[in-house]
N, C-alpha and C positions, 0 to 999 in steps of 0.2 A: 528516558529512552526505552522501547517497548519496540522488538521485534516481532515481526508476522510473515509466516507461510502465505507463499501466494502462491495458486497455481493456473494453467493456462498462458502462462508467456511464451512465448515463443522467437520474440523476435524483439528488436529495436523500437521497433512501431508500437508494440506492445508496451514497454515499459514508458514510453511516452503519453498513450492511453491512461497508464494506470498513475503516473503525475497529475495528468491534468484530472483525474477522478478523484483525486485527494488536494488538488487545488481548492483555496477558500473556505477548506476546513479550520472552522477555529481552533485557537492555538496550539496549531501547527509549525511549526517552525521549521522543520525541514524534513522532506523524506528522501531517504537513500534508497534506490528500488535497484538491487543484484541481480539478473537475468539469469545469471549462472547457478546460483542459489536458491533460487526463486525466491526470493523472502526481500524484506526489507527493512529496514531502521528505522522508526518514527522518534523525532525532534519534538517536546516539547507539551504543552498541559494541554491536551485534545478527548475526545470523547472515543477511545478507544471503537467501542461498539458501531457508532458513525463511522469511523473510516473500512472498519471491518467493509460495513453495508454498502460504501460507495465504491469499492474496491469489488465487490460480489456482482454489482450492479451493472457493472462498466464490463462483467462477462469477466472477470480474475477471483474466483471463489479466494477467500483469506480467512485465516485464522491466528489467533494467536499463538506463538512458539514455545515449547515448552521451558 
């Protein structure tokens, strides 16, 4: 399990964008994306730095939490 700062959400639409940008990442297993928080939970053995990039990509700059 491996939280990350995300920022740029703003809205519902938003955190739907930033699902489907972490869609078909490998082992991924699940992501919980918090709007409120901006951050989210990552599920599972994935390549951290990948989802970083796809999440920055998709216009949601991320980082990992301290």
């Amino acid at each position: 399990m491996t939280t990350i700062n995300i920022r740029n959400m703003k809205c519902d639409g938003c955190v739907a964008n930033a699902q489907k940008a972490l869609q078909g990442l490998p082992g991924l297993e699940r992501a919980e994306i918090d709007l409120q928080h901006a951050n989210a939970v990552l599920i599972g053995n994935f390549d951290l730095d990948e989802a970083i990039r796809r999440l920055t990509d998709a216009g949601y700059p991320a980082q990992k939490a301290d």
